[in-house]
C-alpha distance (Angstrom), angle and dihedral (degrees) to the residues before:
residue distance angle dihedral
X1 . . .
X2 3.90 . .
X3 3.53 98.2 .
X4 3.86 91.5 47.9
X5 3.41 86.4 80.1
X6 4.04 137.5 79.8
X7 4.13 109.9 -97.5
X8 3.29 81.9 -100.4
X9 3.02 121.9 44.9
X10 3.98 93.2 81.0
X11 3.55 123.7 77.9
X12 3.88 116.7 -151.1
X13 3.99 108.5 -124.3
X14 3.73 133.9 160.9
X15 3.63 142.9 168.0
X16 3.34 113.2 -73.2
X17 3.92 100.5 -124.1
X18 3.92 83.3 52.2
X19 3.86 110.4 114.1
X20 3.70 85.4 -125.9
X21 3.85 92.0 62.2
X22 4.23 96.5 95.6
X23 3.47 82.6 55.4
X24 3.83 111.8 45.5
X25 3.93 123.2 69.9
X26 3.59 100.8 -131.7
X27 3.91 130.1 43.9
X28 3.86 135.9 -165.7
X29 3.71 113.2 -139.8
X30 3.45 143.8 152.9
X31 3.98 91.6 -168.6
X32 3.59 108.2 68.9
X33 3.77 94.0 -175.7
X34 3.82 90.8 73.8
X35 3.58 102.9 57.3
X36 3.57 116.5 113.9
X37 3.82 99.0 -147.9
X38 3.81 135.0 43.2
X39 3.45 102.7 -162.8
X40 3.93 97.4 114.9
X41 4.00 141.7 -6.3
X42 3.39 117.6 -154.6
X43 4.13 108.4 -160.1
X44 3.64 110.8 -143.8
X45 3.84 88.0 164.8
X46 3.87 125.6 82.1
X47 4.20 89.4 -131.6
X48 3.40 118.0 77.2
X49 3.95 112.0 -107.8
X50 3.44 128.3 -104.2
X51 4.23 113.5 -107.0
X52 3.83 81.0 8.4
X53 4.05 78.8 156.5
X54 3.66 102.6 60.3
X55 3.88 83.2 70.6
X56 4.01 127.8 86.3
X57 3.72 98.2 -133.2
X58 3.58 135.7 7.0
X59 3.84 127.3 -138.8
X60 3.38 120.7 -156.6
X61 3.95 126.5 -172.9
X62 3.33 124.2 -165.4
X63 3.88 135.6 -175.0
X64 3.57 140.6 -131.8
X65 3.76 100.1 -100.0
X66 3.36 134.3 88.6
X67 4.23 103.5 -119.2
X68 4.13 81.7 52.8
X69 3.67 90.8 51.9
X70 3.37 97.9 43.4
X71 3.87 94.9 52.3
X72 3.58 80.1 45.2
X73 3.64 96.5 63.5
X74 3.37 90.6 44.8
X75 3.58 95.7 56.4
X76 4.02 90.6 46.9
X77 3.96 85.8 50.2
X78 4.02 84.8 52.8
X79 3.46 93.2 45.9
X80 4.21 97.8 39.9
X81 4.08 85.4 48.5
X82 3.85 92.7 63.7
X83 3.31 97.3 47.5
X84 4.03 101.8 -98.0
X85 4.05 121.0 149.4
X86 3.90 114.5 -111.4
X87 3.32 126.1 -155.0
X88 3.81 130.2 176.4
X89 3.74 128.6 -147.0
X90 3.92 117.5 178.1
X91 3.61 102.8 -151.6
X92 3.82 101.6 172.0
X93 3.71 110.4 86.1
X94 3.90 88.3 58.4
């Protein structure tokens, strides 16, 4: 199915214990003390993660319904209370 798709349209990602991971621009971890950059976080879990602030940015995603909103607000409330910057992007009618 990879090679269905335009050059670039896939992202190369890997675990980030893999040997590949110095090499690849986006790493799946639960661990966030082991990553070797901290450019950018993207949250796929509805908690917000532990030394979230070591990182540059912070990307949230949130789904259609209603418990992951609500965490989500509750996160952005977390967030908005310590001073962060939110943004919102709604990427679902695209």
């Amino acid at each position: 199915m990879l090679w269905t798709h335009s050059a670039l349209s896939f992202v190369p990602h890997c675990r980030s214990d893999s040997p590949l991971a110095g090499e690849t621009p986006i790493l799946i971890t639960g661990d966030l003390d082991q990553l070797p950059q901290d450019e950018r976080l993207m949250n796929l879990s509805q908690v917000v993660p532990p030394g979230f602030s070591r990182f540059h940015s912070l990307i949230e995603v949130v789904g259609r319904e209603a418990a992951d909103r609500n965490s989500a607000r509750d996160r952005v409330k977390f967030y908005k209370d310590r001073g962060y910057e939110v943004r919102f992007f709604d990427l679902g009618e695209r």
